[in-house]
PLY file of the C-alpha trace (Angstrom):
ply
format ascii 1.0
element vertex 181
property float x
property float y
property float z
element edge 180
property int vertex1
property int vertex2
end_header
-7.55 8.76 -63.56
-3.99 9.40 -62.26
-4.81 13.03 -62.19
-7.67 12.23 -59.68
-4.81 9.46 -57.53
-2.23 12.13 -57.11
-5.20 14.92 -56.04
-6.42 12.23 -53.47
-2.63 11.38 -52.47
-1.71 14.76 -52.05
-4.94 15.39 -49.87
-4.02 12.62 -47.81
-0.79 14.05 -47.58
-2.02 17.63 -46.13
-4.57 15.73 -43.52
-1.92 13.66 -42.08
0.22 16.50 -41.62
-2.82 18.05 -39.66
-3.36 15.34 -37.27
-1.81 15.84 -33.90
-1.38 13.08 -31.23
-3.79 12.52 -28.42
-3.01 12.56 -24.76
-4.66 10.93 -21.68
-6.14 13.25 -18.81
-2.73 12.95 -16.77
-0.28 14.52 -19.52
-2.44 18.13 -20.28
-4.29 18.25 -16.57
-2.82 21.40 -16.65
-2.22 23.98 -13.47
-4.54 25.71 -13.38
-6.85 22.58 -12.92
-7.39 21.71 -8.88
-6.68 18.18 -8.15
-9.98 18.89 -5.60
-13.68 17.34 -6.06
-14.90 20.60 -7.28
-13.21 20.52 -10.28
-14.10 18.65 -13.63
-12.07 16.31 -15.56
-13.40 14.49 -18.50
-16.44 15.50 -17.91
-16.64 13.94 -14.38
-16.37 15.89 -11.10
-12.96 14.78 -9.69
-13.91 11.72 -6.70
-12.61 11.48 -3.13
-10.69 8.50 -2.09
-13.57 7.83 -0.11
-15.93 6.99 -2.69
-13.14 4.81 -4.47
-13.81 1.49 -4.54
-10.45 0.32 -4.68
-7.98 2.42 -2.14
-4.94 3.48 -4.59
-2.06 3.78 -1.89
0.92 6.05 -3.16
4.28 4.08 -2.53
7.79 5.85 -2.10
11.15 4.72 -2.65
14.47 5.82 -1.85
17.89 4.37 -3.69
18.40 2.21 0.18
14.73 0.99 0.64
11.60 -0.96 -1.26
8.25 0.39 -2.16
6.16 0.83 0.63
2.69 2.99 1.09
4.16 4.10 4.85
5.72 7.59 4.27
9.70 7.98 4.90
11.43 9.92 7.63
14.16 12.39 5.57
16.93 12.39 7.76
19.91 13.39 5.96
20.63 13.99 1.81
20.38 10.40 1.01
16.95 10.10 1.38
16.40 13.70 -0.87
15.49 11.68 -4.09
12.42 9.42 -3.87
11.10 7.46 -6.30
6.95 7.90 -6.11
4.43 5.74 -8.13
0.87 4.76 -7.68
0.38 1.13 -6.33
-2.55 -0.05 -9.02
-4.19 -3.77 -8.99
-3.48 -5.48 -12.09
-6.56 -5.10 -13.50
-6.43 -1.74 -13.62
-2.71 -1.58 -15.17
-4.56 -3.63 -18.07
-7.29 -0.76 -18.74
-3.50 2.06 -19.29
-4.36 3.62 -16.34
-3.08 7.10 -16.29
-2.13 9.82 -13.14
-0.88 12.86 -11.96
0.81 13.93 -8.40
0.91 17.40 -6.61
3.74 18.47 -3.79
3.29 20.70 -1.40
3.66 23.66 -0.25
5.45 24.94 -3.12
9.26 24.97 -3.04
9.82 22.11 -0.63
9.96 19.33 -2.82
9.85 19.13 -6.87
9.44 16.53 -9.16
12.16 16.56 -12.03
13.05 14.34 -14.88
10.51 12.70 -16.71
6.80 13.48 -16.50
7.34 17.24 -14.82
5.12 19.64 -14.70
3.76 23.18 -13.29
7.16 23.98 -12.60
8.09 20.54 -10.70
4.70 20.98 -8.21
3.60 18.56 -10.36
4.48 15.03 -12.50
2.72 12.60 -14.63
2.98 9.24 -15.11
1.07 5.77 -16.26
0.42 2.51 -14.80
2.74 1.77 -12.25
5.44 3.50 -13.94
7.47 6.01 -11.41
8.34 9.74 -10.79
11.31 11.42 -9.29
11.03 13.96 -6.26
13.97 16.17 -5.24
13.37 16.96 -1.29
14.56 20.89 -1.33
13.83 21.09 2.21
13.99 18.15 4.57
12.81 20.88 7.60
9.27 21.61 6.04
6.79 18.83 6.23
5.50 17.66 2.71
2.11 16.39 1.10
1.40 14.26 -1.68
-1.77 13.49 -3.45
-2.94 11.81 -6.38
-5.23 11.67 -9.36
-5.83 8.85 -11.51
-8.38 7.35 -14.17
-8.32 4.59 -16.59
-10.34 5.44 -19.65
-12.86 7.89 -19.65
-13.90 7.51 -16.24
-13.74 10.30 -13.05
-10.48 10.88 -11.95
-10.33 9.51 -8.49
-7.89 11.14 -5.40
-5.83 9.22 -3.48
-5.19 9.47 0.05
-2.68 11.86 1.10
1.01 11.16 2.17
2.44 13.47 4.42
6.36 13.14 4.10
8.97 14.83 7.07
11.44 14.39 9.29
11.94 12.28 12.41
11.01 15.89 14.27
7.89 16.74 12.49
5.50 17.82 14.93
7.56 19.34 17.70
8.90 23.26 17.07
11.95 24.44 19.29
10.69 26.85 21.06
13.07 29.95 22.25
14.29 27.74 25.21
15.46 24.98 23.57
12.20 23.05 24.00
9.76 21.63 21.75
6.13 22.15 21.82
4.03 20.26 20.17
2.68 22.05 16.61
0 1
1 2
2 3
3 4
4 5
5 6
6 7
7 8
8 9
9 10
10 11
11 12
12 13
13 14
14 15
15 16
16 17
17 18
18 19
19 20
20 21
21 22
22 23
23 24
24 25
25 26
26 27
27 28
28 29
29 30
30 31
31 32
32 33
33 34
34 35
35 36
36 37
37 38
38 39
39 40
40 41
41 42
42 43
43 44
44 45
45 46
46 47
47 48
48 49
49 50
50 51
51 52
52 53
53 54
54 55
55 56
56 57
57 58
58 59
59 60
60 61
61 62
62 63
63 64
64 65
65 66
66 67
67 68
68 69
69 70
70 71
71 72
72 73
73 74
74 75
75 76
76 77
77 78
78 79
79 80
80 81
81 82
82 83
83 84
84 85
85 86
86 87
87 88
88 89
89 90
90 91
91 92
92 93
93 94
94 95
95 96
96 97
97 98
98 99
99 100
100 101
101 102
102 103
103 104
104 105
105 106
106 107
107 108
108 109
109 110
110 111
111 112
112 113
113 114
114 115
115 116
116 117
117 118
118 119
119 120
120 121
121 122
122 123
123 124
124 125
125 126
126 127
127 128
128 129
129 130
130 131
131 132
132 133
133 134
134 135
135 136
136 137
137 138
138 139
139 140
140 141
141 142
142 143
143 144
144 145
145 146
146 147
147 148
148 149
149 150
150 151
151 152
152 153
153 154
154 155
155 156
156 157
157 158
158 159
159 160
160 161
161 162
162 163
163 164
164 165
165 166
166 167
167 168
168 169
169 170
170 171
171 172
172 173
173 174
174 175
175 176
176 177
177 178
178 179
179 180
């Protein structure tokens, strides 16, 4: 009988050893993966904000302001490191609601710190639980956008934020003029 104990033990021993941990859609949504309704995600075809029923704002923070779903003018370096999370209803913070944001155009902006991925175009995150994003270049105008389920369900896009400065819009021209882009 103890023969047959330690042969059980031991096998116990060797599966648990074998087990690896699980990880919601957000944390191996890898790059190659389109945050675009084309794409499939758990067995779902990734949904448009459109079809959401609840509207997911992103919200942005720097170290001088609050959260708030209005994107930010960057007008000088103190305003390079935002703060980005997904504004979720508590009901949905219940259900571990996870989520993953893109930046671009590539090089402009990168996420750092906790959560990075795809070589900073992209971070991870749950609940309401915040990202960092380095600004790179306060010049080039930025976009944001968002995927998040709870569960098993579709992922669901959020509605863009477009992030620049005071002058996004107008381009000197040669003259010293702006036109409008």
């Amino acid at each position: 009988m103890t023969r047959l104990l330690q042969t059980i033990w031991t096998s116990i021993l060797l599966l648990s050893t074998a087990v690896t941990p699980v990880h919601g859609f957000a944390s191996w949504l890898r790059c190659y993966v389109e945050l675009e309704t084309d794409e499939v995600v758990m067995n779902h075809h990734i949904q448009p904000s459109s079809e959401a029923e609840l509207k997911i704002p992103i919200q942005i923070k720097n170290e001088e302001t609050s959260w708030s779903s209005s994107a930010p003018s960057i007008t000088n370096e103190n305003d390079s490191i935002l703060q980005i999370r997904l504004d979720f209803p508590e009901e949905l913070i219940k259900q571990d609601v996870q989520w993953v944001i893109e930046v671009t155009p590539e090089g402009a902006a990168e996420f750092v710190d906790i959560g990075r991925m795809c070589e900073g175009t992209r971070a991870f995150s749950k609940n309401d639980e915040p990202v960092t994003l380095i600004i790179n270049d306060a010049s080039t105008p930025i976009k944001l956008v968002a995927g998040y389920a709870a569960g098993h369900e579709a992922v669901i896009l959020t509605p863009p934020m477009h992030i620049g400065n005071n002058n996004i819009g107008n381009k000197p021209t040669e003259n010293g003029t702006t036109k409008e882009l």
